[in-house]
N, C-alpha and C positions, 0 to 999 in steps of 0.2 A: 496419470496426473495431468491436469488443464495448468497450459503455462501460457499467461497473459501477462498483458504488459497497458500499462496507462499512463499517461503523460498529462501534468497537472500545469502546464507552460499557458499562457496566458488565461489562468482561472482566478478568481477571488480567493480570500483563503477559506470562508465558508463554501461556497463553491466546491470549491475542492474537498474540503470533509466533507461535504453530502455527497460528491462522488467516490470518494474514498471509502467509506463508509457503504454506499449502496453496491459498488463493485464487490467488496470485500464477502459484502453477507450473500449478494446470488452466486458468486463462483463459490462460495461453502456449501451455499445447500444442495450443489450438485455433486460436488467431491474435494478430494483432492487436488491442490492447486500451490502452483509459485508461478506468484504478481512481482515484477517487477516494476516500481510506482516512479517514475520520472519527475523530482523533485525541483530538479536545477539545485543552486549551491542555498537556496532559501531555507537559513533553520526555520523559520515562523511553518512553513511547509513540513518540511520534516517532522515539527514537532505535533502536527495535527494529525500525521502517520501514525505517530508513535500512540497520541492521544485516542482514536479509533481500532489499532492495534492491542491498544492496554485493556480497552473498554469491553471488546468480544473477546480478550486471551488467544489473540491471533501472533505467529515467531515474529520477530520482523530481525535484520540486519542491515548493516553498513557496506557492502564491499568496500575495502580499499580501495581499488581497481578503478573504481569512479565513484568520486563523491556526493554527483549529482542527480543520484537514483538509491532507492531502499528496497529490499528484496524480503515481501512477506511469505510466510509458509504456512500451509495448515494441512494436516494429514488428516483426513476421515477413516477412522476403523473401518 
């Protein structure tokens, strides 16, 4: 499993879903992967995770532990 991490700190919010988005689909088409996506405390951010997340049927999560990051998963048979 490929564990990557990306940081959306001073991006635009499209910006950032086209990164979100273009990260999300080449770490799939290689395998297995948990992205941990650096949001800051920005819902407008988060919600563009979640919105890109929804859209390919990629996991995503909250950790408690810090709210300023969302942790997506996707398992390749």
């Amino acid at each position: 499993m490929i564990i990557i991490s990306l940081d959306l700190h001073g991006k635009t919010h499209k910006e950032a879903e086209d990164e979100i988005e273009a990260s999300l689909l080449s770490a799939s088409s290689v395998g297995s992967f948990d992205m941990t996506i650096i949001t800051g405390n920005s819902d407008a951010m988060k919600s563009r995770v979640v919105k890109v997340c929804e859209k390919y049927n990629f996991k995503y999560a909250y950790p408690v532990i810090n709210p300023g990051v969302m942790n997506v998963t996707y398992f390749k048979l």
